[in-house]
BAGU-334913 format. One line per field, with one value per residue (C-alpha): x, y, z; residue number from 1; residue in three letters. Coordinates in steps of 0.001 Angstrom, whole numbers. Layout:
// BAGU-334913
x = c(X/...);
y = c(Y/...);
z = c(Z/...);
seq = c(NUM/...);
type = c(ALA/...);
***
This chain:
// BAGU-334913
x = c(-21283/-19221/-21153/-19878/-16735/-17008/-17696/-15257/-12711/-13976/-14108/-10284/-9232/-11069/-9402/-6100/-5995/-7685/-4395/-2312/-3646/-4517/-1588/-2342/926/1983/4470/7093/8775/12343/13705/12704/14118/13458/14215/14160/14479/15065/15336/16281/16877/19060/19385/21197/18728/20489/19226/21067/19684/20199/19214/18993/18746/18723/18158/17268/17613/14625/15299/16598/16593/18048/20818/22420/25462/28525/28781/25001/24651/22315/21781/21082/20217/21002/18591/18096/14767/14437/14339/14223/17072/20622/23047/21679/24852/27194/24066/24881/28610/28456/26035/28548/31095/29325/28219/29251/28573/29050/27713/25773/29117/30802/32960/32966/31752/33075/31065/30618/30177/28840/27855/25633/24091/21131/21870/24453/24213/25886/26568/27399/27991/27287/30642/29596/27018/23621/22479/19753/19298/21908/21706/23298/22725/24016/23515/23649/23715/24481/23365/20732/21258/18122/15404/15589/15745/15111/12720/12712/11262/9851/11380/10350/11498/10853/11129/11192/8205/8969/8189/5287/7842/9767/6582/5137/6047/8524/8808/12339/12291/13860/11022/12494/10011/10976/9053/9836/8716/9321/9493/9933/10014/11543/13122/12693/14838/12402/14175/13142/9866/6326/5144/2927/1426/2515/1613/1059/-511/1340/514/2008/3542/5388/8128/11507/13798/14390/12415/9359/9004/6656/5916/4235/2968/4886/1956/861/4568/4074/4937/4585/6695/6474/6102/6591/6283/7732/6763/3683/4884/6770/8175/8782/10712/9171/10302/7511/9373/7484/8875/7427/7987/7854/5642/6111/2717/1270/-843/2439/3109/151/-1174/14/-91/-1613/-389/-2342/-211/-1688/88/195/-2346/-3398/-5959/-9186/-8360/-4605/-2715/-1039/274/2753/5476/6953/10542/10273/8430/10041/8786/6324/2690/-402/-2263/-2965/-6732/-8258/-11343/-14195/-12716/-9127/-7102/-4098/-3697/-1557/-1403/1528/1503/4149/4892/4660/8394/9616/11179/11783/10694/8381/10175/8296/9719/8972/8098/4823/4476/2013/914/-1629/-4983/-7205/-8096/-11712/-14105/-17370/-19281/-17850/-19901/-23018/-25294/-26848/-29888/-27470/-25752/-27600/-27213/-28941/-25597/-23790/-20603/-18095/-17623/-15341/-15116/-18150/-20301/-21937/-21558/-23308/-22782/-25270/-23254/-20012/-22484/-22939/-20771/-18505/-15562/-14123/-16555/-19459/-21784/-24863/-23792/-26127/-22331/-21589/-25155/-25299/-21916/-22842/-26335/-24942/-22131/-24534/-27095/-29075/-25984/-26547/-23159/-21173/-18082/-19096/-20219/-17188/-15143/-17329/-16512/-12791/-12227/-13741/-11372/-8430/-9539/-10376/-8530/-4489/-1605/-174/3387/3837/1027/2761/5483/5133/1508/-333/-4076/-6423/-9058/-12178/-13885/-16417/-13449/-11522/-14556/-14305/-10682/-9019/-5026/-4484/-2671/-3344/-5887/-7997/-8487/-9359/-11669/-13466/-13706/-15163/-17977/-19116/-19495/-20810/-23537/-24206/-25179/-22240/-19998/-16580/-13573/-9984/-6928/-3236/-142/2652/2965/6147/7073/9560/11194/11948/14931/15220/14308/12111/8482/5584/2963/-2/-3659/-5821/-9759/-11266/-14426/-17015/-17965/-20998/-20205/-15994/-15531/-13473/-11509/-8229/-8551/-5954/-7037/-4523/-1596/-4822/-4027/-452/-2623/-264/-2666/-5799/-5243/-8385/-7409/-4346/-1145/2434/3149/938/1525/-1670/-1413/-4932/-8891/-10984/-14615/-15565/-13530/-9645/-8407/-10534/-8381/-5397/-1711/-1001/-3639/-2391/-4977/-3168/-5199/-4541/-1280/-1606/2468/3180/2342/4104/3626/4910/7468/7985/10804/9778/11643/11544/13744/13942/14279/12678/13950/13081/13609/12457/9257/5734/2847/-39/-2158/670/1279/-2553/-2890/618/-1001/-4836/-6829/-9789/-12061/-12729/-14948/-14762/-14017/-11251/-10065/-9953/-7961/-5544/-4322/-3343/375/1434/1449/-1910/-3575/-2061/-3462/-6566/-7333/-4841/-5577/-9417/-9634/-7465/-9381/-13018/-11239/-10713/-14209/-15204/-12976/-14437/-18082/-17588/-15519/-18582/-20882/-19085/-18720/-22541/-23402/-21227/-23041/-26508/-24977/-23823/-27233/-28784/-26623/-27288/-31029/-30982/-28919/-31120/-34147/-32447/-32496/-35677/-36705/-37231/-35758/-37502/-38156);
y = c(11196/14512/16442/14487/14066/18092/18777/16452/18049/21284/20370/19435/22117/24751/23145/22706/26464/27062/25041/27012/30798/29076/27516/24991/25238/22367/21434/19160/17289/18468/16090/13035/12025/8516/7572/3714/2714/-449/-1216/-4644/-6168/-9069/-11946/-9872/-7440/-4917/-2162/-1759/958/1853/4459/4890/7781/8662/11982/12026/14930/15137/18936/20887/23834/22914/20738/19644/21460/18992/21217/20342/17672/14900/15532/12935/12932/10720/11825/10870/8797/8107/11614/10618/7866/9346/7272/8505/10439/7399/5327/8555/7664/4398/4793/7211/4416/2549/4926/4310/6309/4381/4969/2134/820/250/3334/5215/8914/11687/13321/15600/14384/17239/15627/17489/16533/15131/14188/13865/15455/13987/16048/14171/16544/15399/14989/16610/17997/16361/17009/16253/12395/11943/10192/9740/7344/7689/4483/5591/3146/2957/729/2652/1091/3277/1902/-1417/-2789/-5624/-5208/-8601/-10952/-8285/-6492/-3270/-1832/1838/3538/6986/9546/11463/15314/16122/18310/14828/13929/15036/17585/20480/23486/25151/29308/29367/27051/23494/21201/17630/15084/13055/9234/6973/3523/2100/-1342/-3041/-6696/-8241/-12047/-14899/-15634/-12513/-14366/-13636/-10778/-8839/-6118/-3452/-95/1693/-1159/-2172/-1810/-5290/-8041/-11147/-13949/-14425/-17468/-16353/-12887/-11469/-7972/-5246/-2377/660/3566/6720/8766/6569/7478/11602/13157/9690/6763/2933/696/-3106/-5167/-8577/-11121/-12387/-12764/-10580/-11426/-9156/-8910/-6975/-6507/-4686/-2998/-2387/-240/-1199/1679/1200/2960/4439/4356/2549/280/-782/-2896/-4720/-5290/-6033/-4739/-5754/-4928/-5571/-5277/-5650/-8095/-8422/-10134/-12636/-11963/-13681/-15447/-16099/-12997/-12497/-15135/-14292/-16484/-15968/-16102/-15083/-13179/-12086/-12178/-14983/-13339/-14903/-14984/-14398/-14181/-12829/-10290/-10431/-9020/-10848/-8966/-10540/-9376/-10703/-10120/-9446/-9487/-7468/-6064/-1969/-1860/-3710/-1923/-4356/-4330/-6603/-7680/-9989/-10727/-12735/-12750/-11835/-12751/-11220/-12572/-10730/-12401/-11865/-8731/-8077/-7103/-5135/-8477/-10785/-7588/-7973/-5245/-3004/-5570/-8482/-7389/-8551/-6209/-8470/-10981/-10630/-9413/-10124/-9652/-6656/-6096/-8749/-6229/-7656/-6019/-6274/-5533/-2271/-682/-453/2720/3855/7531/7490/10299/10719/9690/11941/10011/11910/15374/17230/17706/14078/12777/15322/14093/10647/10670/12913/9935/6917/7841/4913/2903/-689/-2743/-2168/-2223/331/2747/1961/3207/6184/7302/6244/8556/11454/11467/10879/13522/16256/15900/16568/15191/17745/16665/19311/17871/14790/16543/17223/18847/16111/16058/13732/16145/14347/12845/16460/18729/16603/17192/20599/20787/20445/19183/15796/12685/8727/8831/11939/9989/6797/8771/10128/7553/5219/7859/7984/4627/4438/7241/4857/1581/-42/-1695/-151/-105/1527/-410/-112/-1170/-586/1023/890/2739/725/3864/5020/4858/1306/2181/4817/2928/4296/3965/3981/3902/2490/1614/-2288/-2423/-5216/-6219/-9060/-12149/-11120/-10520/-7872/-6017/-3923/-14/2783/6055/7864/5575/5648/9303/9010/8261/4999/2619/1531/409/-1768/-5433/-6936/-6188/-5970/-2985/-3109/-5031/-4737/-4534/-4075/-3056/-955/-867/1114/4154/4147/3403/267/-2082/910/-577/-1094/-554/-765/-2225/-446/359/3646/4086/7241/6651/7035/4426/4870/3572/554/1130/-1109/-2118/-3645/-4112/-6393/-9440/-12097/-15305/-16854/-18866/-22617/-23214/-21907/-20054/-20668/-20272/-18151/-20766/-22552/-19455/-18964/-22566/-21999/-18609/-19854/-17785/-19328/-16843/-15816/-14322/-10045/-11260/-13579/-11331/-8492/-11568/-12485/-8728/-9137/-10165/-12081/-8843/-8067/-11242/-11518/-7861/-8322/-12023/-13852/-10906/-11072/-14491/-14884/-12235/-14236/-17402/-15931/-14897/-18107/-19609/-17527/-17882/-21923/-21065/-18927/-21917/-24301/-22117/-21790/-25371/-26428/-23367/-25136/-28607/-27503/-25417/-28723/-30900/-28774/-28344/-32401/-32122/-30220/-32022/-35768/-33762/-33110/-36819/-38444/-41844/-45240/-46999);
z = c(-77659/-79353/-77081/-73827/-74702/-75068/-71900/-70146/-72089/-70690/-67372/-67471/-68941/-66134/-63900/-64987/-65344/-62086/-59900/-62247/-61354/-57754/-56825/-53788/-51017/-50349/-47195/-48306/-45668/-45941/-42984/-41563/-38153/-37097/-33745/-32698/-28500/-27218/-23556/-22882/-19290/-19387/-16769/-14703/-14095/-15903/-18178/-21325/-23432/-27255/-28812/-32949/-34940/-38300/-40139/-44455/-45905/-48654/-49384/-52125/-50000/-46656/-45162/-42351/-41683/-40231/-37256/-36645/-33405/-32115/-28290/-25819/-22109/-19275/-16526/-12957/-12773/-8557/-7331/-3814/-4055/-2748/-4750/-8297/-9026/-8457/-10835/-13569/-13173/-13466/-16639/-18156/-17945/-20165/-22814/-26619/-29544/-33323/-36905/-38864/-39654/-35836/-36395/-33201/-33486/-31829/-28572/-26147/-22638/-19737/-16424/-14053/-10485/-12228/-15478/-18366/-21748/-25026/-27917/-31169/-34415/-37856/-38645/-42575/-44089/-44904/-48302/-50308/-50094/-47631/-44185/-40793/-38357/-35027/-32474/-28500/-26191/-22560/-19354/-16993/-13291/-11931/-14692/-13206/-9642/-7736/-4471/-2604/-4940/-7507/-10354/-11161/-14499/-16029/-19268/-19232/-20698/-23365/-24143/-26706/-28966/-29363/-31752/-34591/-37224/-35989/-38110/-37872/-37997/-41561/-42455/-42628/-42133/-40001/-39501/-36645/-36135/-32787/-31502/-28610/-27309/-23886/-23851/-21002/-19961/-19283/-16117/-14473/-13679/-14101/-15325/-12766/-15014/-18048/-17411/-20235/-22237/-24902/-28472/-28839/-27552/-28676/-27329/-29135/-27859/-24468/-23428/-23928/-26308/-25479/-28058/-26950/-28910/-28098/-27403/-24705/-22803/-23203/-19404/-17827/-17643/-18745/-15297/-15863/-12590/-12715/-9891/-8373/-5049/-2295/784/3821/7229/10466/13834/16497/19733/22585/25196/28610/31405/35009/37812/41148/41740/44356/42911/41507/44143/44168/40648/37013/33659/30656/27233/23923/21386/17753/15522/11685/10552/7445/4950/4012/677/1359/-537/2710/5385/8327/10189/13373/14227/17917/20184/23886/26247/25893/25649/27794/24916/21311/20202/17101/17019/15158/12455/12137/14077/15642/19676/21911/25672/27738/31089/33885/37420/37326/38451/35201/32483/29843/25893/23756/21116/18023/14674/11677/8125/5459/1742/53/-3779/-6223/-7166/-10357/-11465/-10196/-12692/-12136/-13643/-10770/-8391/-6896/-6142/-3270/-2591/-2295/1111/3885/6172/8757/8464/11696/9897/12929/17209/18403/21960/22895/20762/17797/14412/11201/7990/8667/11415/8362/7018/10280/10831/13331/14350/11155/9017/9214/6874/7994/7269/4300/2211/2813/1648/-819/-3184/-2595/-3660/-6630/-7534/-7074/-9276/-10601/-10162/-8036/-9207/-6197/-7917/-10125/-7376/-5735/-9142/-9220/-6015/-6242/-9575/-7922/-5060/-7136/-9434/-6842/-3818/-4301/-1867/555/974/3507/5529/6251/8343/12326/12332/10607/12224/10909/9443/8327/5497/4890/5446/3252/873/1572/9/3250/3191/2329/3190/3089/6031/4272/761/2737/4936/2740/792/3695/4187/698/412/3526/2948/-205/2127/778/4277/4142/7003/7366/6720/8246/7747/5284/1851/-682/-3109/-4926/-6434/-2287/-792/952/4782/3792/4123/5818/7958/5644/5462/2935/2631/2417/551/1010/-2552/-2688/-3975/-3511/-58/1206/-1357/-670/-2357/-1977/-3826/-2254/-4699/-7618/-7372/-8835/-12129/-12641/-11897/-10198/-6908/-6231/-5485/-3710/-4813/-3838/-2735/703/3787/6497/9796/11239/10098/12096/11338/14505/14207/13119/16707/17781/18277/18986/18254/21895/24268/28293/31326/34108/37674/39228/37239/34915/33718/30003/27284/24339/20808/19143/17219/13421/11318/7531/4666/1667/1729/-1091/438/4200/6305/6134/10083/12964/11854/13326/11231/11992/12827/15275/17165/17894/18989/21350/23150/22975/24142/26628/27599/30976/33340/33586/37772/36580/34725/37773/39752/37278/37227/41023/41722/44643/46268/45538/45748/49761/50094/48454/48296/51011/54119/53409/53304/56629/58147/56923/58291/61351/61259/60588/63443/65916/65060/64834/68334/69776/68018/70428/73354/72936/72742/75796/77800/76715/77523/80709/81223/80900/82327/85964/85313/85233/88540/90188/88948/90349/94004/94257/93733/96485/97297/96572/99536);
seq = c(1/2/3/4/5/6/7/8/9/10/11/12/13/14/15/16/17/18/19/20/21/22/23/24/25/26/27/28/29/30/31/32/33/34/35/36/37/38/39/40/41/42/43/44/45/46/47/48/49/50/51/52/53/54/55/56/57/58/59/60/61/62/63/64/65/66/67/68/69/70/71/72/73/74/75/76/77/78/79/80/81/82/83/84/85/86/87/88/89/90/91/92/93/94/95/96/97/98/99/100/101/102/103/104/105/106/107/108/109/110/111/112/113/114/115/116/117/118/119/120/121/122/123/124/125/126/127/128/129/130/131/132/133/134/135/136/137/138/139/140/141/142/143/144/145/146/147/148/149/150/151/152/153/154/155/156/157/158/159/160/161/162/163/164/165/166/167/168/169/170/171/172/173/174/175/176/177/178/179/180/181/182/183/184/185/186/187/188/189/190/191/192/193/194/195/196/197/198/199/200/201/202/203/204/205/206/207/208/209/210/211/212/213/214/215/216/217/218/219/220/221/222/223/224/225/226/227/228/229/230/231/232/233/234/235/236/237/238/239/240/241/242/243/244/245/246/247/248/249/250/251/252/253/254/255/256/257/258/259/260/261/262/263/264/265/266/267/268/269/270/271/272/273/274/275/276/277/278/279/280/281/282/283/284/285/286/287/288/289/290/291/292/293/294/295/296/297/298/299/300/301/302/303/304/305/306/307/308/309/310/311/312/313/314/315/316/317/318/319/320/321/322/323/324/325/326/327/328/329/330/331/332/333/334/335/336/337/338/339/340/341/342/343/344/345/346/347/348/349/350/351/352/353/354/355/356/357/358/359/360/361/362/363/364/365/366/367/368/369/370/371/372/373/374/375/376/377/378/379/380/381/382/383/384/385/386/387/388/389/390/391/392/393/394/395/396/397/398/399/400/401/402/403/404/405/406/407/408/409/410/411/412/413/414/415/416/417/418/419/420/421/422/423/424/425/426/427/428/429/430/431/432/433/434/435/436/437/438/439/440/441/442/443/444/445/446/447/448/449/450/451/452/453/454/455/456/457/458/459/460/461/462/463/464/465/466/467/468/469/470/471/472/473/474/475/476/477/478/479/480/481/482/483/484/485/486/487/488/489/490/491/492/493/494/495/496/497/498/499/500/501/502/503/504/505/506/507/508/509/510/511/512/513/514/515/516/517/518/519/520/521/522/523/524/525/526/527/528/529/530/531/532/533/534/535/536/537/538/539/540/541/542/543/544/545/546/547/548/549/550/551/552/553/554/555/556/557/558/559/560/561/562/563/564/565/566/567/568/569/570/571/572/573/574/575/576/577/578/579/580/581/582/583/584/585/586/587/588/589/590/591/592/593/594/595/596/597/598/599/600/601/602/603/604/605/606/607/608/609/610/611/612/613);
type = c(UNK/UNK/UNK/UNK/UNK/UNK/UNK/UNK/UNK/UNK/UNK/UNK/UNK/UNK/UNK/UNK/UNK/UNK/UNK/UNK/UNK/UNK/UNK/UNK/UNK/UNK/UNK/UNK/UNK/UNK/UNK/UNK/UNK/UNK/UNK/UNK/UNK/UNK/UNK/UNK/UNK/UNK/UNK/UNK/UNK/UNK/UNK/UNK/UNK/UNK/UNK/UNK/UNK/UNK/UNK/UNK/UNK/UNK/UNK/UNK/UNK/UNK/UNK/UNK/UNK/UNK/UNK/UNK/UNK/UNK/UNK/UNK/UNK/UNK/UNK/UNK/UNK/UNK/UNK/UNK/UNK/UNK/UNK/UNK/UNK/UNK/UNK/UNK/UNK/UNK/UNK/UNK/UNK/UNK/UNK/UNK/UNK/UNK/UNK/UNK/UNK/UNK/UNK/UNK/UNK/UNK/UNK/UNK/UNK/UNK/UNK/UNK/UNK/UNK/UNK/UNK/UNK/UNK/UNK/UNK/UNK/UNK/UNK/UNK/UNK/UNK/UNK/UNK/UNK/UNK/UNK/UNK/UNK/UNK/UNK/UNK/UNK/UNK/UNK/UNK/UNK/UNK/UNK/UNK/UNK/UNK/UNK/UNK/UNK/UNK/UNK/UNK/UNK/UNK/UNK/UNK/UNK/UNK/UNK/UNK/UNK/UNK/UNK/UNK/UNK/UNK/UNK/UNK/UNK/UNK/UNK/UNK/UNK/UNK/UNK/UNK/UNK/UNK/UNK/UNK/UNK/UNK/UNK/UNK/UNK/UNK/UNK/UNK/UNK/UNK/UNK/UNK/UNK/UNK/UNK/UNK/UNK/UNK/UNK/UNK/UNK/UNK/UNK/UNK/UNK/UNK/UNK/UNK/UNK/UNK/UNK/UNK/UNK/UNK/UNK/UNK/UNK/UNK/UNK/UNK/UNK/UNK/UNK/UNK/UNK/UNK/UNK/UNK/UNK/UNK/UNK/UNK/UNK/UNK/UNK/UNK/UNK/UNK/UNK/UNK/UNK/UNK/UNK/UNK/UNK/UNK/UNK/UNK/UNK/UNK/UNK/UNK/UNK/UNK/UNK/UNK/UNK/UNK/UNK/UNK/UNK/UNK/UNK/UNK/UNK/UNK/UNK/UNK/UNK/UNK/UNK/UNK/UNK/UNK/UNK/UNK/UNK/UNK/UNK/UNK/UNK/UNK/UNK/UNK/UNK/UNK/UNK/UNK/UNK/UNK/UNK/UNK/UNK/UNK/UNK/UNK/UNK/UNK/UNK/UNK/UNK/UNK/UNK/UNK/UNK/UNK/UNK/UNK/UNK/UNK/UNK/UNK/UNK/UNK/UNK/UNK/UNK/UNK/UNK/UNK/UNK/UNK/UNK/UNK/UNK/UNK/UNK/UNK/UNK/UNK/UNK/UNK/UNK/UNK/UNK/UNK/UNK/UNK/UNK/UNK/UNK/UNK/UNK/UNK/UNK/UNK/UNK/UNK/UNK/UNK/UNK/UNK/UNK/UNK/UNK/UNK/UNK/UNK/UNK/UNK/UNK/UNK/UNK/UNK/UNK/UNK/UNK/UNK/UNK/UNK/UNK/UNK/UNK/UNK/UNK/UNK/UNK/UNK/UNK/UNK/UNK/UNK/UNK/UNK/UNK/UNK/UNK/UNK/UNK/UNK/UNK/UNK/UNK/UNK/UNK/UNK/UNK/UNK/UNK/UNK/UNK/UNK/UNK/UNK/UNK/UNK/UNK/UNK/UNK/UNK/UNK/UNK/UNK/UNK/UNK/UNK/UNK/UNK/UNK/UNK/UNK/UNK/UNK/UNK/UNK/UNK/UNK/UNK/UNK/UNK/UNK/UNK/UNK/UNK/UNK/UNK/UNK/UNK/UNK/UNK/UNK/UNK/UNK/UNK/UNK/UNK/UNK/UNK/UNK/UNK/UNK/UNK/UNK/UNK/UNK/UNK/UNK/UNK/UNK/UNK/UNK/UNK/UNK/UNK/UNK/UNK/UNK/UNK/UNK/UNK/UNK/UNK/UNK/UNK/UNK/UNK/UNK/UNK/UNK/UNK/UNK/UNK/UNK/UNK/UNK/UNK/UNK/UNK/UNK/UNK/UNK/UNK/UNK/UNK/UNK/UNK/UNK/UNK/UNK/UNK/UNK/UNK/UNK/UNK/UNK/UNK/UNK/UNK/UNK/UNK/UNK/UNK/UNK/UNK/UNK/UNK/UNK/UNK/UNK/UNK/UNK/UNK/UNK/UNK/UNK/UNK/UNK/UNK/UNK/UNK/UNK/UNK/UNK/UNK/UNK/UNK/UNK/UNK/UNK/UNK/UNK/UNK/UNK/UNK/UNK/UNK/UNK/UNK/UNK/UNK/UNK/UNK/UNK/UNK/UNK/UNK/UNK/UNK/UNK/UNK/UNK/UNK/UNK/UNK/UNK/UNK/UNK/UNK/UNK/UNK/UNK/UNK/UNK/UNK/UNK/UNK/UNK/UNK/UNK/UNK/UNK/UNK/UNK/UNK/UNK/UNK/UNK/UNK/UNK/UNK/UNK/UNK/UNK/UNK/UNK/UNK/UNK/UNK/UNK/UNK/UNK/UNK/UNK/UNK/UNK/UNK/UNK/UNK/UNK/UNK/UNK/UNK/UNK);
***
């Protein structure tokens, strides 16, 4: 037992002398900075922001001179919006800068064009155990907004250096530690989704608290989208130009004019308000499209004007589980009837101009991103993460010059815009036997200038046992979000499974008049309340204009105006009436001549009879 106790002994005492000739270095922490955010958004929609620091001084070597100073920034968040610098003015209206106690501290304001600095000194000198707190706060009127019936609401990324340990160049070590939560008001409504995810959440009396983990806001900002439902206001203008060509005078002209449309599964309806002048028609195609036709004389000049409303609402988040796979489409199914032509599910992985599914670079990258997959969802999320990883969003491209390119060029690194990521990604899937189509209509980026919404194209994937399913990889690229299911932020117009212009916008049936058609020209913007009166539903409007189909010959007729039909329907028949007339005339003449003949051959006969005695 000596013995053990020995060598214990021993041991300790080896290496108690070895950390005294071998010193281990140590860093100390000689500052900690804690920094504690809290956005909260009130019932008025309003973003008040505070912002509390406080610096401890744990060193007997350093301190915190009073002419030291706690910096903060103001900075423009919407880039593209015009009025930021009155939103920075009005924000530096509001700023206040207290201690712990309420005492106001003493700053530095500098306002620039796109952003405002705040200097606030120490005040005196931080010394070993000694503190200052400094509470910032101010209201931000760009981090929320209100877009029709949704609320949007940011919180700005944060640089890496803002985490972490920071080592000074005289050697003082700081530690820094972060937290940041948002407050949001019950009233706002329904919470759409939280982007970052949250590290937690909870409820407390009236709003709801989310608590995020600062790492997960480095170079990107918080997005919180409030609202399940958004409503919007179009107006379509047609311009309808005359002719001086002959045929003019004899024959209308038809205009198709595509209409918005609803979706399968309700996320988006559409109500009418008006539409002027009256169309002959309104039919859907095979595949849901709204067209209506309007009919006119070649010497009008008038315009086709049609308003009314969409709301659009988000539906569950699809999961790859809900998916079916490759072997359960049956490609047999007749999928739908565009133009009289039937088209199954087959002909969606057919190539067509655009969407060269059959070229060796096409086959190759989808082969290579299938694999041994089979869930359709997943090869669909395959394919969508390699687009939005490799191909990169020419801004420049979406100026005068902006040619449709191609899915393979596209593949090929070509310049890029909303119809190359959905091209290419309706080829690969395509090239994979999974049925895929082009979608148009409206996107919105909610941190845009109101006024400023596009024309855009997306991609509608055919998902067994889901249906159709709305996917933009050209918005997935932004890195915010995946854009696979409905959402808010789109508003469709038409889908084209053929190529991207069957059915066209506006389409004209004209005969032997080569005069200018021009484009259709949209107005959209989000509104937050409709009408109650005077709209007719989608349903009412096609039961109004029902369509009755016709024969191709009826057709021919109907696009003859009095004019025409005299020319080529009242002259002919006058002149086949005539014909008529004359051969029932000749008929006549013919049968008296016979009569007659007879009549005088009888004559003749009775003379040569001789009398009775």
């Amino acid at each position: 037992m000596k013995k053990v106790m020995r060598k214990i002994l021993l041991h300790i005492f080896f290496a108690v002398l070895f950390f005294i000739i071998f010193p281990c270095k140590v860093s100390a922490v000689d500052f900690k900075s804690n920094v504690d955010l809290t956005y909260s958004v009130g019932e008025n929609g309003v973003m008040h922001v505070k912002d509390i620091r406080t610096i401890v001084n744990n060193s007997d070597r350093y301190y915190m001179k009073s002419t030291s100073y706690e910096t903060f920034i103001i900075q423009i968040f919407k880039t593209r919006v015009e009025d930021s610098g009155e939103n920075l003015q009005k924000a530096a209206e509001t700023i206040s800068v207290k201690n712990e106690y309420g005492q106001t501290l003493n700053s530095n304001i500098t306002t620039g064009e796109d952003r405002i600095e705040i200097q606030v000194p120490y005040g005196s000198d931080i010394r070993k155990g000694g503190r200052k707190t400094i509470i910032f706060e101010y209201d931000n009127y760009e981090l929320t907004e209100k877009n029709g019936k949704v609320w949007n609401i940011y919180i700005p990324g944060m640089s890496e250096e803002y985490l972490g340990v920071d080592t000074s160049e005289n050697g003082a070590v700081t530690k820094k530690d972060f937290s940041v939560s948002l407050e949001v008001s019950k009233s706002l409504g329904e919470t759409n989704f939280v982007l970052p995810e949250p590290s937690g959440e909870s409820e407390e009396n009236s709003k709801k608290i989310y608590r995020f983990q600062p790492d997960s806001l480095i170079n990107q900002a918080a997005w919180i989208q409030i609202g399940t439902e958004q409503y919007y206001y179009f107006e379509i203008e047609q311009e309808i130009t005359s002719s001086t060509a002959l045929s003019s005078k004899v024959f209308y002209t038809f205009y198709d004019l595509v209409l918005p449309r609803e979706v399968e599964g309700g996320s988006q309806k559409v109500y009418f308000t008006s539409i002027e002048p009256e169309p002959e028609y309104i039919k859907l195609d095979g595949e849901g499209n709204a067209i209506a036709r309007f009919k006119f004389t070649n010497e009008e000049e008038t315009t086709v004007l049609v308003k009314g409303y969409m709301t659009t609402e988000v539906t569950d988040k699809i999961e790859s589980s809900q998916s079916g796979n490759l072997d359960d489409i049956d490609y047999s199914k007749i999928y739908a009837v565009v133009d009289e032509d039937e088209i199954t599910y087959e002909d969606l992985t057919k190539a067509s101009i655009y969407w060269e599914v059959d070229t060796p670079e096409i086959q190759t990258k989808a082969t290579e991103l299938l694999g041994d997959e089979k869930n359709v969802y997943k090869i669909l999320l395959n394919d969508y993460n390699f687009i939005i990883d490799n191909v990169n969003y020419d801004e420049l491209k979406t100026g005068i010059n902006n040619q449709r390119q191609g899915a393979l060029n596209t593949l090929k690194g070509g310049s890029s815009v909303c119809m190359e990521f959905s091209d290419l990604l309706i080829t690969l899937l395509r090239a994979q036997g999974v049925p895929a189509r082009a979608a148009f209509g409206y996107g919105f980026d909610p941190k845009a200038r109101s006024g400023t919404e596009e024309g855009h194209q997306w991609v509608e994937v055919y998902i067994p046992n889901i249906g159709w399913v709305p996917v933009d990889p050209t918005w997935g690229d932004t890195g915010r979000r995946d854009y696979i299911g409905s959402d808010l932020d789109h508003a469709l117009w038409r889908v084209a499974s053929i190529d991207v212009e069957t059915p066209s916008p506006v389409t004209k049936y004209s005969i032997l008049d080569d005069s200018e058609l021009k484009s259709p020209t949209f107005k959209i913007d989000v509104v937050e309340e409709i009408p109650n009166s005077n709209l007719l539903t989608f349903d009412v409007l096609l039961n109004q204009y029902k369509y009755s189909p016709k024969h191709e010959l009826q057709e021919k007729i109907d696009q003859l105006n009095k004019y025409g039909k005299v020319v080529f329907l009242g002259i002919p028949s006058f002149i086949i009436l005539i014909i008529i007339l004359s051969l029932v005339l000749s008929i006549i003449n013919r049968l008296r001549k016979v009569k007659l003949h007879k009549n005088i051959k009888d004559s003749q006969v009775n003379s040569l009879t001789p009398e009775d005695p």
